[in-house]
C-alpha positions as CSV (number, residue, x, y, z in Angstrom):
1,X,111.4,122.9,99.0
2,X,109.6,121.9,102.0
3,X,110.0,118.3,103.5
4,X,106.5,116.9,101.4
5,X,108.0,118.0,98.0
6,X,110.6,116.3,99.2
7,X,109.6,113.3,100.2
8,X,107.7,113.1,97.3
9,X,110.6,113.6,94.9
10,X,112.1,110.9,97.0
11,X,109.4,108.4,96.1
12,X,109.5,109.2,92.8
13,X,113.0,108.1,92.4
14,X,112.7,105.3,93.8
15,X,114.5,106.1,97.1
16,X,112.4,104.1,99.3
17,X,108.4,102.5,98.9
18,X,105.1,103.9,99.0
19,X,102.6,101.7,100.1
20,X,103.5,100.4,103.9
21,X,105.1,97.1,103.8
22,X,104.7,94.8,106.6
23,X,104.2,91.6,108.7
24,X,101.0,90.4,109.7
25,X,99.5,91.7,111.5
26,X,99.7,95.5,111.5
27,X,101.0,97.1,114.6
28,X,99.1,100.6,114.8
29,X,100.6,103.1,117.5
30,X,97.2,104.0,119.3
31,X,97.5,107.9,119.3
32,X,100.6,107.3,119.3
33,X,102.7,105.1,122.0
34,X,100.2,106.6,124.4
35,X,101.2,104.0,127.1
36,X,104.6,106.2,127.5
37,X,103.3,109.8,126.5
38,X,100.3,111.8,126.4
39,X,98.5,111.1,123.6
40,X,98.4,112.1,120.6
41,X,101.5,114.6,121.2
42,X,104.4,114.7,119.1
43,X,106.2,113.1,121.9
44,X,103.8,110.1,121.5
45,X,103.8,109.5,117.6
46,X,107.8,109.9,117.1
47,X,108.0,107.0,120.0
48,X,105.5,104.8,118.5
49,X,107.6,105.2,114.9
50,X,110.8,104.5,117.0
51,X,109.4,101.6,118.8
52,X,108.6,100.0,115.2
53,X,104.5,101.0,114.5
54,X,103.6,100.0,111.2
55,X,101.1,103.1,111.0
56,X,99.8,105.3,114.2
57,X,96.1,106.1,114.8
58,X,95.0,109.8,115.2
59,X,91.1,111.0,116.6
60,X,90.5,113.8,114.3
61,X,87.6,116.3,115.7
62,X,87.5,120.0,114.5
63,X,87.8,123.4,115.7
64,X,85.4,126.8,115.0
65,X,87.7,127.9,112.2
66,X,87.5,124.4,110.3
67,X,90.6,123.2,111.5
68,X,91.3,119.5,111.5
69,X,93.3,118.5,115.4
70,X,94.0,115.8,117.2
71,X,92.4,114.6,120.4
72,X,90.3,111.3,121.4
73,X,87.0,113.6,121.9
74,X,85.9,116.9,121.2
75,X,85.8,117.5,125.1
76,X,89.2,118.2,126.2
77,X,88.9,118.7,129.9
78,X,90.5,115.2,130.5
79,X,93.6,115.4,127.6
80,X,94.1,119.1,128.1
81,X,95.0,122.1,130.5
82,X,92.0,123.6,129.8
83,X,90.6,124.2,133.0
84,X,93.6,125.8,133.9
85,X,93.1,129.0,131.4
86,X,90.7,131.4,132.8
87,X,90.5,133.8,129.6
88,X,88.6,130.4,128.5
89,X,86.6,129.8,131.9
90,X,83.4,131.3,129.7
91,X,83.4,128.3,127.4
92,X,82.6,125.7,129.7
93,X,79.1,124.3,129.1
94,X,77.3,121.4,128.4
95,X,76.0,119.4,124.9
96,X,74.9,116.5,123.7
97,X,77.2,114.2,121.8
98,X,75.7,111.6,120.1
99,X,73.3,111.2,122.8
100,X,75.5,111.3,126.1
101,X,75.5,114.6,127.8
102,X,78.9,115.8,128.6
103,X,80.1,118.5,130.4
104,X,83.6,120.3,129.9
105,X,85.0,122.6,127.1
106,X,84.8,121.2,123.4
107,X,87.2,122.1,120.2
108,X,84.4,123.5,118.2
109,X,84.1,126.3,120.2
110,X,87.6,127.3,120.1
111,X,89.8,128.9,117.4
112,X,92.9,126.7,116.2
113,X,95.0,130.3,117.5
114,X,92.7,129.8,120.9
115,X,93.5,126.2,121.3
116,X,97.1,126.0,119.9
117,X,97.6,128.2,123.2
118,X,96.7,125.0,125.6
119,X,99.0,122.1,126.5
120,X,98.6,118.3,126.5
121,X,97.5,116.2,129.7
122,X,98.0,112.5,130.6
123,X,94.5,111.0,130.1
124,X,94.5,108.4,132.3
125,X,96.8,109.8,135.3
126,X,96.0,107.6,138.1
127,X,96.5,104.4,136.1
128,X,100.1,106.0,133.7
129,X,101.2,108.4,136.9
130,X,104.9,108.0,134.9
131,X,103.1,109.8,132.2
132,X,101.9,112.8,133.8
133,X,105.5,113.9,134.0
134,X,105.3,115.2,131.0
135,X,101.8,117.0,131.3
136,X,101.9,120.6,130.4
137,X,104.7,120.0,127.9
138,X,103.3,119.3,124.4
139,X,101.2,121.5,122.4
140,X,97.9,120.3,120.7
141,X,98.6,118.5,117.1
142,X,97.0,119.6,113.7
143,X,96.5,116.6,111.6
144,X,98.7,118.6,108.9
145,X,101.4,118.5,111.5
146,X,100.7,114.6,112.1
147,X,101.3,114.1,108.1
148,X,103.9,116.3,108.1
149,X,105.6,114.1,110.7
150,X,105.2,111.0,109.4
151,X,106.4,112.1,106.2
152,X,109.9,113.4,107.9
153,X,110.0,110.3,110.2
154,X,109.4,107.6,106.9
155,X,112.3,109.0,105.1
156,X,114.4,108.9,108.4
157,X,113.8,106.1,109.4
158,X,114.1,104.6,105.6
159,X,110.6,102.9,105.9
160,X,106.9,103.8,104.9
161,X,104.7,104.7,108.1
162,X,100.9,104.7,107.7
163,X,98.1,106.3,109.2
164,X,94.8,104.9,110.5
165,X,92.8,108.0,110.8
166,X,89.3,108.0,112.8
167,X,86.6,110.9,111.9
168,X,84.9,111.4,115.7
169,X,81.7,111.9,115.8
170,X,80.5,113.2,112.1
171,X,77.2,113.4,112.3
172,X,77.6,115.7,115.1
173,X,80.0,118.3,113.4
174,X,78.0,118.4,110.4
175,X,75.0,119.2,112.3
176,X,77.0,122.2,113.2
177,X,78.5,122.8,110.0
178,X,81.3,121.5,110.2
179,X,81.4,118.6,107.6
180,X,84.6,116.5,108.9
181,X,85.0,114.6,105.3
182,X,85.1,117.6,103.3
183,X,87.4,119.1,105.5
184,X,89.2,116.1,105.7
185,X,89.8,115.7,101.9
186,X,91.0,119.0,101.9
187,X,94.0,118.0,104.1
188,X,95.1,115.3,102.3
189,X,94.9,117.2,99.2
190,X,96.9,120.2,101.4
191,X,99.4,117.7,102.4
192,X,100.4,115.7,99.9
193,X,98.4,112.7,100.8
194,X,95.5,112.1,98.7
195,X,97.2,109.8,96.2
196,X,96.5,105.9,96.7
197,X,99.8,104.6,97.4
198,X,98.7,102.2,100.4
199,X,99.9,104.3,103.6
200,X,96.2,105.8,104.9
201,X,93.0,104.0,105.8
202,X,90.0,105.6,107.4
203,X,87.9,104.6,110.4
204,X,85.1,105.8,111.6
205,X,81.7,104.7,113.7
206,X,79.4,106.2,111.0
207,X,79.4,104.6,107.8
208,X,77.8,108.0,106.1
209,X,80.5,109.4,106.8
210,X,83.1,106.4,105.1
211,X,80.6,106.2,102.5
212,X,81.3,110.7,101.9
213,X,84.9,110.0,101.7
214,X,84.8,107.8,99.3
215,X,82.0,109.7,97.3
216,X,84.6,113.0,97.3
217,X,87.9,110.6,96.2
218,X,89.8,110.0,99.2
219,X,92.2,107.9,98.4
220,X,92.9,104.4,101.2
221,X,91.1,101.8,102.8
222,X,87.9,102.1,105.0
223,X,87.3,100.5,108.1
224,X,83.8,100.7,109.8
225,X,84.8,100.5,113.5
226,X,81.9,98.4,115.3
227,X,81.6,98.5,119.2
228,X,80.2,95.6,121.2
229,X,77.1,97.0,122.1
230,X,75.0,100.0,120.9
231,X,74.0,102.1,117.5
232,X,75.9,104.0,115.3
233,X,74.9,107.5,115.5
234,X,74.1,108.0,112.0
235,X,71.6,105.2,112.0
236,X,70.1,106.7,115.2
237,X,69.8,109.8,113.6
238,X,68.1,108.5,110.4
239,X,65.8,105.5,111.7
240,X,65.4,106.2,115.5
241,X,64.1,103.2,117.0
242,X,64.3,101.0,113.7
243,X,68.5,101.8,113.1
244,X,70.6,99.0,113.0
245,X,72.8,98.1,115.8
246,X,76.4,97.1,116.1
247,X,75.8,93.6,116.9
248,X,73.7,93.5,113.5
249,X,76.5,94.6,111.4
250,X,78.8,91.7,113.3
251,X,76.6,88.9,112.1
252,X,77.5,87.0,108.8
253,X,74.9,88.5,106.7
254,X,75.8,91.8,108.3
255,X,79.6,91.0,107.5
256,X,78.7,89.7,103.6
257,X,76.9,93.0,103.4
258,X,79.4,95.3,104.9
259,X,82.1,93.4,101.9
260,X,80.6,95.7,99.0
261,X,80.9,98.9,101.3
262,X,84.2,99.1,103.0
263,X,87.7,97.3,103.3
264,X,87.2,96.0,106.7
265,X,86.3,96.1,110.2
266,X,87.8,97.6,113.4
267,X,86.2,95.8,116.6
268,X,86.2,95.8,120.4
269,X,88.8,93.7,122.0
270,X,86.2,91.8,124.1
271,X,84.3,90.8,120.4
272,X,88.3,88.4,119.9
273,X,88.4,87.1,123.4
274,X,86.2,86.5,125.9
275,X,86.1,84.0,129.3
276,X,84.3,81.0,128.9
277,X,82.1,79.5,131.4
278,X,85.7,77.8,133.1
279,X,87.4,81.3,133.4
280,X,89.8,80.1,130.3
281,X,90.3,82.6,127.7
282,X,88.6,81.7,124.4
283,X,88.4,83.5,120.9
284,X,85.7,84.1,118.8
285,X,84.9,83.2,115.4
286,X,84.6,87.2,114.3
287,X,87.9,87.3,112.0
288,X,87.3,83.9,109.9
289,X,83.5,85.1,109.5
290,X,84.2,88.9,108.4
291,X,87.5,86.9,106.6
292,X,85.1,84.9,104.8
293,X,83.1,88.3,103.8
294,X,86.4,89.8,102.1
295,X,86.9,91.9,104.8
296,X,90.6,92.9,106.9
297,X,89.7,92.5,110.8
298,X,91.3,95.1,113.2
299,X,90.8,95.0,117.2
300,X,91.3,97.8,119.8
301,X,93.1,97.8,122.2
302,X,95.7,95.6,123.0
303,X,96.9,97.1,126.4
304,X,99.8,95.4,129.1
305,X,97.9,97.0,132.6
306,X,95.5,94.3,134.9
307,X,92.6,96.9,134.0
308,X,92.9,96.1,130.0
309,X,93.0,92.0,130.6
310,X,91.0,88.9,131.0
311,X,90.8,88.1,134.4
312,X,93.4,84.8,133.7
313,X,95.5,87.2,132.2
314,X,96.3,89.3,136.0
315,X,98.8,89.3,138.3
316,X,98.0,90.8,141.3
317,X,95.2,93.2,142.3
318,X,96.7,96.7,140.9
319,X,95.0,98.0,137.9
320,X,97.9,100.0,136.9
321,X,100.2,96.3,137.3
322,X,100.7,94.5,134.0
323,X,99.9,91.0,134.0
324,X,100.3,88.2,131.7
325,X,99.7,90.4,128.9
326,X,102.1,88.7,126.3
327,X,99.6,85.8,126.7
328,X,96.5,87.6,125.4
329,X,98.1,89.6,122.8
330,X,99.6,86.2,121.5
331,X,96.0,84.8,121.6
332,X,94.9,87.8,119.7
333,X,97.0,87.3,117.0
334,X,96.9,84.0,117.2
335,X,93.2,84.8,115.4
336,X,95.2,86.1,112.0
337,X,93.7,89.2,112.7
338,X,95.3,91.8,109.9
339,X,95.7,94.9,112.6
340,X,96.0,95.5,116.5
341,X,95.9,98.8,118.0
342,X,98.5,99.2,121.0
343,X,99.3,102.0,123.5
344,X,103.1,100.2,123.9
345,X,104.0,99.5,120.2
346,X,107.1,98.0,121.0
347,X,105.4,95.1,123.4
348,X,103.0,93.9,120.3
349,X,105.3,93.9,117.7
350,X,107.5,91.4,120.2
351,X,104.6,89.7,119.8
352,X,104.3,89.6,116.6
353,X,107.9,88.8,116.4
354,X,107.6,85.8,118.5
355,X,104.8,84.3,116.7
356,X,107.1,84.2,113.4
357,X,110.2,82.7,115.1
């Protein structure tokens, strides 16, 4: 019996919960503990359940073959050894991805037996230079593997662990026939994880694409993820000049509207706190509005390094230093926010700790 029949058995007799059970708010490993490790490694997500995550966040993008893997863009020149590989040197080229032009070698033109064959990099090397230690060491992740994991990892460690899993760029693989939500229902059904028992919710910049999931019975929350400025690509896609932005979905009547479409929102960092006029850190009014609307409020990212925090919140003038960054991840939660997504787990859920004592 393999470890999801298991698991499954397990649940059914009772041996430990379904749904994720937690404190307010969620702590979500951002691919992983990716402060510590490369992300979205195997490394990365078994710290991130160790250093108590609530639930860890995977980019899902797809390969040529229709497999589902793990990396925060389609472009893996930054997050892999790619470049390093010259049976692949012919690959290199350059698209458009929901309107930026990018250079570099990109998932959909590799096999999942090509890609397996390349190894995880530190994506931010110059600020994490602890991390690149361990560059070269970890093999791309499947998201089978990531739900295999967590499955092992909740019965381990006794405890459900969720995922918040973000479908990159879908308008983009569909163009190119490779429709991310059908393949991503066929996972879950794969693995074990398309009943409704509370541990997934989806994310995603498109709401088409949230809207498709939902159509085709994916079971778990959705969360539209709004940045702080621009258009969603599906919008741009379908109205050109006329598409909504953003900003108009993070109104009050955007908010009410959003309430009879998904379960919540997952926004920019700088849409919680912002500097006043003074230089004082402030927060906005975003999570008792989209509160109001019947909607769960997540932020990205809460991050410890001067380069991550409000200018009051530095010490020093390194970027890589961290600075007073208990202070804004205290005023973040301070908001009663329902979910914060951190590269160093085990700093916000002290955080969250302190706030309760």
């Amino acid at each position: 019996m393999d470890i999801v029949s298991i698991v499954a058995a397990q649940r059914l007799r009772g041996h430990y919960p379904c749904a994720m059970s937690h404190v307010s708010p969620l702590i979500i490993g951002h691919r992983g503990a990716s402060g510590y490790r490369p992300e979205h490694t195997e490394a990365a997500y078994r710290l991130a359940f160790a250093l108590g995550a609530d639930a860890v966040e995977p980019d899902i993008v797809a390969t040529r073959d229709g497999v589902l893997v793990l990396r925060h863009e389609n472009e893996i020149s930054g997050t892999t050894d790619v470049a390093r590989h010259p049976e692949f040197a012919g690959l290199r080229t350059t698209k458009v991805i929901d309107g930026k032009e990018l250079t570099g070698w990109f998932t959909e033109d590799f096999t999942w037996g090509e890609l397996r064959t390349l190894r995880a990099r530190e994506r931010l090397p110059k600020l994490r230079a602890a991390n690149t230690a361990f560059d070269g060491r970890y093999p791309i992740m499947r998201l089978r593997d990531l739900f295999r994991l967590i499955d092992e990892s909740s019965e381990a460690l006794r405890r459900s662990i969720g995922m918040v899993a973000e479908i990159k760029h879908a308008s983009y693989f569909e163009s190119i026939g490779l429709p991310l939500d059908e393949l991503f229902v066929a996972e879950l059904d794969d693995s074990g994880w398309s009943s409704r028992d509370g541990r997934l919710t989806m994310e995603a910049f498109e709401l088409t694409v949230l809207e498709k999931l939902a159509a085709l019975g994916a079971g778990g929350k959705r969360v539209f993820l709004l940045e702080s400025s621009g258009t969603p690509e599906d919008q741009r896609r379908a109205h050109g000049a006329a598409a909504r932005s953003y900003a108009d979905y993070a109104t009050e009547a955007g908010l009410y509207a959003l309430g009879g479409v998904v379960d919540g929102i997952s926004v920019d960092r700088s849409m919680i706190v912002q500097q006043d006029a003074a230089g004082q850190p402030q927060t906005s009014d975003l999570v008792d509005l989209a509160h109001a609307a019947r909607l769960e409020v997540y932020t990205w990212t809460l991050r410890p390094e001067n380069r991550f925090l409000l200018p009051a919140h530095r010490i020093g003038k390194a970027s890589g230093t961290f600075g007073h960054w208990w202070s804004e991840f205290e005023l973040v939660m301070g908001t009663g926010i329902d979910g914060v997504f951190a590269d160093h787990p085990d700093l916000a859920v002290a955080v969250r700790d302190g706030l309760r004592d």
